[in-house]
KEKE-3310 file (N, C-alpha, C; in steps of 0.2 Angstrom, whole numbers, plus 5000, padded with zeros to 4 digits):
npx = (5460:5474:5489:5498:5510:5520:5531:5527:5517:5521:5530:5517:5514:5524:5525:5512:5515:5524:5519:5510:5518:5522:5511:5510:5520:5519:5507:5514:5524:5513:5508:5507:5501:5490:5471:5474:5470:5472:5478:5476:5479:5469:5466:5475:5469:5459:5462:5470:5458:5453:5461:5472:5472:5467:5458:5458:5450:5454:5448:5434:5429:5439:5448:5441:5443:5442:5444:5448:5459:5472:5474:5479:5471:5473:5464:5454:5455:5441:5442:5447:5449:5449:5448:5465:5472:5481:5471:5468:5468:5478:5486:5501:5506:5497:5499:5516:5514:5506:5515:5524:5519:5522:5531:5534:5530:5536:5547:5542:5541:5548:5557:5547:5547:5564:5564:5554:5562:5576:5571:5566:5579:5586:5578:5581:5592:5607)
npy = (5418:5419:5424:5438:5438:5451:5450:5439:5446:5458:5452:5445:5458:5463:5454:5456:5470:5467:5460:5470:5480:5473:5473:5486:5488:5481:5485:5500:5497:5491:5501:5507:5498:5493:5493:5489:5485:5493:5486:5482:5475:5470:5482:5481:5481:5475:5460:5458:5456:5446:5437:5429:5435:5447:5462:5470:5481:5491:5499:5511:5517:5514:5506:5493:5474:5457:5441:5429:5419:5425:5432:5438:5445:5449:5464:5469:5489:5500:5511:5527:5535:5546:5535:5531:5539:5526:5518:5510:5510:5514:5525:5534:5543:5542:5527:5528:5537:5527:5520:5525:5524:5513:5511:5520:5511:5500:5505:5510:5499:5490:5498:5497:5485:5485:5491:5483:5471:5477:5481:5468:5462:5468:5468:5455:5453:5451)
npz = (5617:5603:5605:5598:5587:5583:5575:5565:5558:5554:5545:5538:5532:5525:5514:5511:5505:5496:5485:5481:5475:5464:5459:5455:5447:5438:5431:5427:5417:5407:5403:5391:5383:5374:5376:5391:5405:5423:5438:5455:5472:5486:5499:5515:5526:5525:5522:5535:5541:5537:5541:5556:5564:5578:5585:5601:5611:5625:5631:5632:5613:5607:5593:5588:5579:5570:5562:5549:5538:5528:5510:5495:5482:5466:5456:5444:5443:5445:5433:5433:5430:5410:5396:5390:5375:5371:5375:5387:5406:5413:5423:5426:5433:5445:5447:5452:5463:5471:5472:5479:5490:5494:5494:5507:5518:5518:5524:5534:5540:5541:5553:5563:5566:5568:5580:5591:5589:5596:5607:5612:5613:5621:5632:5637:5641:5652)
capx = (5463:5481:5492:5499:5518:5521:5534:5521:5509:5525:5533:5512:5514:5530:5521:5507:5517:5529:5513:5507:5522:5523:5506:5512:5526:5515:5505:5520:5527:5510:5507:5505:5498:5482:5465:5475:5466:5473:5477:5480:5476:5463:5467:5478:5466:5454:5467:5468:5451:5452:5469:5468:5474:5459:5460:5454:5450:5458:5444:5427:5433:5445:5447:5441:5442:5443:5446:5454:5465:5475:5476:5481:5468:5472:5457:5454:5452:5435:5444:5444:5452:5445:5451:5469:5476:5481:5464:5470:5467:5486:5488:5508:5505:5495:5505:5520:5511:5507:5522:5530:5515:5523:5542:5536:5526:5541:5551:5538:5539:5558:5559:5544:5552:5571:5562:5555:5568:5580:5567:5566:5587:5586:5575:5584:5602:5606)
capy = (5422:5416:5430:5441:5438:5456:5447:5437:5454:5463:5448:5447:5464:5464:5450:5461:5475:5464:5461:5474:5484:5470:5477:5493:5489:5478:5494:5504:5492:5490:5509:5509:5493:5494:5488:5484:5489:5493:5480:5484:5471:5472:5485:5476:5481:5470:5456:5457:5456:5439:5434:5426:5445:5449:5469:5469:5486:5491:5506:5512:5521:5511:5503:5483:5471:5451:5439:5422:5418:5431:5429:5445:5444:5456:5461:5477:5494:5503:5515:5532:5542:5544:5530:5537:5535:5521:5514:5508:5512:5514:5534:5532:5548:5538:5522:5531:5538:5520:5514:5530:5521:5505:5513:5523:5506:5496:5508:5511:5490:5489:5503:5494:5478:5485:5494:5480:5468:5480:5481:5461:5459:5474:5463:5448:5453:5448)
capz = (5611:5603:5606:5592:5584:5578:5569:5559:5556:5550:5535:5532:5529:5519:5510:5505:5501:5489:5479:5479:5471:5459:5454:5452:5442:5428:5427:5424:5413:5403:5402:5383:5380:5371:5381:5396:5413:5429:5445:5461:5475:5492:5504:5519:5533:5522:5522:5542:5544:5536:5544:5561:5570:5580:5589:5605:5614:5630:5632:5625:5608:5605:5588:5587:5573:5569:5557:5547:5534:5523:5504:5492:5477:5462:5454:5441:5445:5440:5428:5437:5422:5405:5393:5387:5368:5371:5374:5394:5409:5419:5424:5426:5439:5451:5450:5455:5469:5474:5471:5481:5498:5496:5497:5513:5519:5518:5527:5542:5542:5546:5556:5567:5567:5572:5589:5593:5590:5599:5615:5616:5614:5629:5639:5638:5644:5660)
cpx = (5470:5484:5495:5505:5518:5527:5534:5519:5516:5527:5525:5512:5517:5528:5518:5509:5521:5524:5509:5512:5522:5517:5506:5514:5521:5512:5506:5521:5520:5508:5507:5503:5491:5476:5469:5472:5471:5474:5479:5477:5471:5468:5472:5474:5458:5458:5467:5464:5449:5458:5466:5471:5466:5461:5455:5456:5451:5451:5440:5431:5438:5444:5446:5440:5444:5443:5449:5458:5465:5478:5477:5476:5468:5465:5458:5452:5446:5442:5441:5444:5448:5450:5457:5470:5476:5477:5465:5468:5471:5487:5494:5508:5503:5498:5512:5517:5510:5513:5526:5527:5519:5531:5539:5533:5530:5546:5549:5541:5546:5557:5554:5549:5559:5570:5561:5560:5574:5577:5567:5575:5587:5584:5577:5591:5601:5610)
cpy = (5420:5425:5432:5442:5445:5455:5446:5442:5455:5458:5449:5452:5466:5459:5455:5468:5471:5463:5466:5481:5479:5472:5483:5492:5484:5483:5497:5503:5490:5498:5512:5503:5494:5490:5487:5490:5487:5489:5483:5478:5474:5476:5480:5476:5472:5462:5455:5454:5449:5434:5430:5433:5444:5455:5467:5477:5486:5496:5507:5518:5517:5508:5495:5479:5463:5448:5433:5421:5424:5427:5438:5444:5451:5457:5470:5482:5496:5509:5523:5537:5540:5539:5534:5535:5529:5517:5509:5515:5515:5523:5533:5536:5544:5533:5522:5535:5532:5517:5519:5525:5517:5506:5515:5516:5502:5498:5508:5503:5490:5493:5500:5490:5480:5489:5488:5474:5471:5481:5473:5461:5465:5471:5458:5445:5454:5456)
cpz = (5610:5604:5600:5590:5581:5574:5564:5554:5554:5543:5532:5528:5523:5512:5504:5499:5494:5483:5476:5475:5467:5451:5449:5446:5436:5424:5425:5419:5406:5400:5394:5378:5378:5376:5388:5403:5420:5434:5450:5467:5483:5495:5510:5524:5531:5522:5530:5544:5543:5537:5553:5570:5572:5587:5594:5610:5622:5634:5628:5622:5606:5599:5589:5580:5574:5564:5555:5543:5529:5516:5498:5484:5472:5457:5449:5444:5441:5439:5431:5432:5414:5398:5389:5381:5366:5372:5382:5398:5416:5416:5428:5432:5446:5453:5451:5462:5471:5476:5478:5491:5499:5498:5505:5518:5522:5524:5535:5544:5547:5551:5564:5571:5571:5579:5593:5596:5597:5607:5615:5617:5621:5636:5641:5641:5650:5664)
residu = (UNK:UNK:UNK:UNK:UNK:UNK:UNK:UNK:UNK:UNK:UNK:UNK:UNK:UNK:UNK:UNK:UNK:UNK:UNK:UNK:UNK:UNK:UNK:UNK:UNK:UNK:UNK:UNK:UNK:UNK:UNK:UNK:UNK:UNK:UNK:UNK:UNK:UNK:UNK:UNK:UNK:UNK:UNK:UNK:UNK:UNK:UNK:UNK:UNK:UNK:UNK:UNK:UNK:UNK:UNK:UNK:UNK:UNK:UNK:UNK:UNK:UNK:UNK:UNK:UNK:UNK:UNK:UNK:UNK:UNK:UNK:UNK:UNK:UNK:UNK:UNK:UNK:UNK:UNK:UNK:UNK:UNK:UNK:UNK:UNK:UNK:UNK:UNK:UNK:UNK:UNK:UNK:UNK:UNK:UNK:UNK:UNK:UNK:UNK:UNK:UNK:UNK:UNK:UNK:UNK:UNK:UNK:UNK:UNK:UNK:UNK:UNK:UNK:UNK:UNK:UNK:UNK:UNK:UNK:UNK:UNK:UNK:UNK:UNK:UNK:UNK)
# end
């Protein structure tokens, strides 16, 4: 098994979130175009699963998982609301809620990252 760079898994991370607020905001931004349907891209756990991460349980119960390469594919949503005025399918309310995951998303990332970070520079001073 290669070992796991939480480094890596965090920029992939940051990666998928950049795409995926990118999503958001075309949504936003098309919010009164006629015909235009929704995008949001795969889940991220779904993205892992086909990265080369592979969880490996310590204990029965424990969560496991595997997987190969990570790609972000945007793809329509099924239409949850009923078709608005405008004849689209962007509920501004929800992707503002989306966009608000991707803010706190972001923020959990760094905040990982800079403990880490700060625990390896911790381990290394003589």
């Amino acid at each position: 098994m290669d070992p796991v760079n939480l480094f890596d898994l965090a920029a992939q991370q940051a990666r998928w979130l950049s795409v995926r607020q990118n999503a958001i905001a075309g949504n936003v931004a098309n919010a009164n175009t006629p015909g235009y349907r929704t995008n949001d891209i795969e889940p991220f756990d779904k993205v892992l699963d086909r990265s080369r991460v592979a969880m490996t349980s310590t204990q029965t119960g424990h969560l496991s998982g595997g997987a190969t390469e990570a790609g972000y594919a945007i793809k329509a949503e099924d239409p949850k609301h009923a078709v608005l005025p405008s004849d689209n399918t962007v509920a501004v309310e929800d992707e503002l809620m989306k966009a608000g995951e991707v803010r706190r998303s972001f923020e959990l990332n760094t905040a990982i990252v800079k403990a880490f970070h700060r625990m390896i520079m911790l381990s290394t001073k003589a």
